[in-house]
N, C-alpha and C positions, 0 to 999 in steps of 0.2 A: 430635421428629418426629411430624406425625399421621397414623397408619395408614389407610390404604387399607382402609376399611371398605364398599367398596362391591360386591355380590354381583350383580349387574344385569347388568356384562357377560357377552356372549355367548360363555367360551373354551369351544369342544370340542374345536379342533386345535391343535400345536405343532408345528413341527420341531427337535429336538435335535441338536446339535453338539457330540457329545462326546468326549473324550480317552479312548483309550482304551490302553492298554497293560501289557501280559503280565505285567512284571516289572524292579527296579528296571536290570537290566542287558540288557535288553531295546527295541526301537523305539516310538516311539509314534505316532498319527496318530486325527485328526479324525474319527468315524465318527456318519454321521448315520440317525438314527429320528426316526418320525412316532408322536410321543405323541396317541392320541384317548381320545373320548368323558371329559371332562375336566371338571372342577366347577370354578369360579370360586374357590373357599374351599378348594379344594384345596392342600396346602403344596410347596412342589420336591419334598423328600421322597417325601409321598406320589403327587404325580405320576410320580417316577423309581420307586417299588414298582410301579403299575400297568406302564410302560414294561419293569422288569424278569419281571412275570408271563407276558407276551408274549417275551420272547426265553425263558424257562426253558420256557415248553409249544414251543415251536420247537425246543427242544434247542438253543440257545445260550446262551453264556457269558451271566449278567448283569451289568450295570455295576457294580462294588465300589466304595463308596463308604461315609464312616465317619460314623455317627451314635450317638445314646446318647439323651439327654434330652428332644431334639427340643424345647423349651422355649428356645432360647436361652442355657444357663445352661453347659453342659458343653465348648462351645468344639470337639468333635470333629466337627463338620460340616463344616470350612470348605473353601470352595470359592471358587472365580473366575467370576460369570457373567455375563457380556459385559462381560468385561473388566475387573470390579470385586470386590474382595473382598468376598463377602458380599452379595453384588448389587447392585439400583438403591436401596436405600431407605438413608439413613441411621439408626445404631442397634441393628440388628437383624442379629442370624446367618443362617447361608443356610436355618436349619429353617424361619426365620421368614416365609421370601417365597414369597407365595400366588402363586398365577395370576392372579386378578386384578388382579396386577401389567404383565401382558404382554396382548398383544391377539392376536384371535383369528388362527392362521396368520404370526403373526411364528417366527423362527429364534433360539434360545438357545442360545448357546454356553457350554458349564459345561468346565470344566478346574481340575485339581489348582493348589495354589499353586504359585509355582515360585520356588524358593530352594536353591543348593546345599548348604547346609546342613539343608533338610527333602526327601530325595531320596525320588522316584514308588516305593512298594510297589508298589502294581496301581492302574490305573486313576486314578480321584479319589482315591485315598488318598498322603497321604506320611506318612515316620515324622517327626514333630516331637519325638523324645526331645531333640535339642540341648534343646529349652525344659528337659526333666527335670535335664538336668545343669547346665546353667544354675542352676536353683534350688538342686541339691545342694549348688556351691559354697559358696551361702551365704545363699541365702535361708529362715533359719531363724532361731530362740531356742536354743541347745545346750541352755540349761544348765532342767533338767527342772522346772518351775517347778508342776507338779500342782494343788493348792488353795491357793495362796503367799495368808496369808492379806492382804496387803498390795494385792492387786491389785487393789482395787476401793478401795481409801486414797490411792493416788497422783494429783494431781489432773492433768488431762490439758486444756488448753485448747478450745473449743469448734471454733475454726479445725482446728488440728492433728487432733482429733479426726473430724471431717468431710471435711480431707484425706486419712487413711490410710484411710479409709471408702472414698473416689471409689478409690484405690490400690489396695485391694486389689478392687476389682470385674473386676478383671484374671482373665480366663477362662484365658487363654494361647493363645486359637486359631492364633494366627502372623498374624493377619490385616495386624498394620502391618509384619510382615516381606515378606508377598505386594505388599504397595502401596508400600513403601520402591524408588525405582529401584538402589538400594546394597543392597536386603536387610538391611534395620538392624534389628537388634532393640533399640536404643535404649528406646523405648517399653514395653517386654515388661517389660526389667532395670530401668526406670527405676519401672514401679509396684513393682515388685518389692523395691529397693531402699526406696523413699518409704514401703512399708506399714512397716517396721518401723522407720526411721529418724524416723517423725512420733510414736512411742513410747516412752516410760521403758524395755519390757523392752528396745527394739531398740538401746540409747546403747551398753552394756559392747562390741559386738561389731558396733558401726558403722563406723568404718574398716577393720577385716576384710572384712567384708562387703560392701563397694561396691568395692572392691581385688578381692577373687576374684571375683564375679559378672562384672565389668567384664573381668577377665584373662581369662574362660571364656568369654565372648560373645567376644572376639576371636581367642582360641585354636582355635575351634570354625568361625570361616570367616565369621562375619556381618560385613556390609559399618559402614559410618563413617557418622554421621547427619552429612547436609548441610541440614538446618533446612530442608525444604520441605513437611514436617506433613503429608504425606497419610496417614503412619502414625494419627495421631489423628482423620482424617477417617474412615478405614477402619474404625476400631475400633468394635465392634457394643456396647462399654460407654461410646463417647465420653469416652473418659481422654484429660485435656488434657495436650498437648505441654509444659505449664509443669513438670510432673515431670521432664523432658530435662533443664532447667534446673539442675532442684534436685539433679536425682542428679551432674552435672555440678560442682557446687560440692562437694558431698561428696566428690568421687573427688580434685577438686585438693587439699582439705584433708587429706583422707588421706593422699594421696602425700604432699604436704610434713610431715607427723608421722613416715609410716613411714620417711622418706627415700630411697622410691619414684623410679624416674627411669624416665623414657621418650623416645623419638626427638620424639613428636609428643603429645600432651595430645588433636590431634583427633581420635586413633586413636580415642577413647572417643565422640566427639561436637560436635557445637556447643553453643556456648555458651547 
């Protein structure tokens, strides 16, 4: 992607369309603000602080919304705005999109992802912990490996190596779950599974681990990938849909080791 590096445009005005609601067992609805006096180099972020300094000198609530790093790196940003995970750019989280992305007196509409599985806290924020226990199942090394002095002896191929690289660049934001029509976390499990399955330490506790992982994503309420990759379109690390693949051939050899059985094998995925 080549960033929008241009500062020239004239933004001073926006209208914001934004979700707004109380609490997770609570209504929600569309409430719209006039974001002004605006920098072109401005980020969402920092546009939505300025938006919220103006509802808090008013004595209104301001918009809750979840950030950390602001850098792209921490994945706790994520959002939907007009309509896309992570907004117009490909590549990049929502810290990452400036105003100069949008023209002056256009309307943004920002809302929470929306996945029964990551249900509305307040406002823009949902709890994405399923991704936490997703990982607990099994996306790990157990066995405590400290300064194993071996680990820099095993030789690891150049591919392979590069692949669990691209794999584990996996933030977690949910983003190919917001963009999946099924809510698949496919995507999510599937770096997740790939980073330690492209590795010597990951082999002892390779069919464990794509077996729970796989059993936790479905037990948990995420939807069936039907191979239409908007998940890896979405995704602001551009992790390619070929990991579906590959985590998808480990869960069938799993199962047939563990002597695993299921109704449907697409419960996990396409091929």
């Amino acid at each position: 992607m080549v960033a929008d590096t241009s500062s020239t445009k004239n933004i001073t005005a926006l209208t914001l369309r934004v979700w707004r609601q109380a609490g997770p067992d609570k209504p929600g609805k569309f409430v719209n603000y006039q974001a002004k006096d605006l920098n072109p180099n401005m980020s969402l972020f920092e546009m939505l602080d300025v938006v919220n300094d103006e509802l808090t000198l008013k004595g209104e609530d301001p918009i809750a919304f979840a950030h950390d790093c602001r850098e792209g790196i921490c994945g706790t940003c994520s959002l939907v705005i007009d309509g896309k995970p992570h907004g117009p750019h490909r590549g990049v989280a929502s810290c990452q999109t400036y105003m100069r992305s949008f023209k002056q007196d256009d309307v943004i509409t920002i809302e929470p992802f929306r996945a029964k599985p990551f249900p509305v806290i307040k406002d823009l924020i949902v709890d994405r912990s399923a991704f936490d226990k997703i990982q607990q199942a099994g996306g790990y090394v157990s066995v405590r490996t400290g300064a194993a002095c071996d680990a820099n002896a095993i030789p690891v191929s150049k591919d392979n190596a590069e692949l669990a690289m691209d794999a584990a660049a996996c933030i977690g934001c949910g983003a190919c779950v917001a963009a999946c029509k099924n809510a698949s976390a496919m995507l999510f499990v599937a770096a997740k599974v790939s980073q330690y399955s492209l590795l010597p330490q990951g082999q002892p506790e390779r069919d464990r681990r794509v077996l729970s992982m796989v059993g936790k994503m479905d037990e948990l309420g995420f939807g069936s990938c039907t191979n239409q990759y908007e998940c890896s379109a979405a995704c602001p690390k551009t992790i390619s849909y070929d990991f579906i693949a590959r985590m998808n051939r480990d869960f069938l050899a799993a199962s047939f080791r563990s002597g695993f059985t299921q109704s449907s094998v697409n419960t996990s995925g396409g091929a």
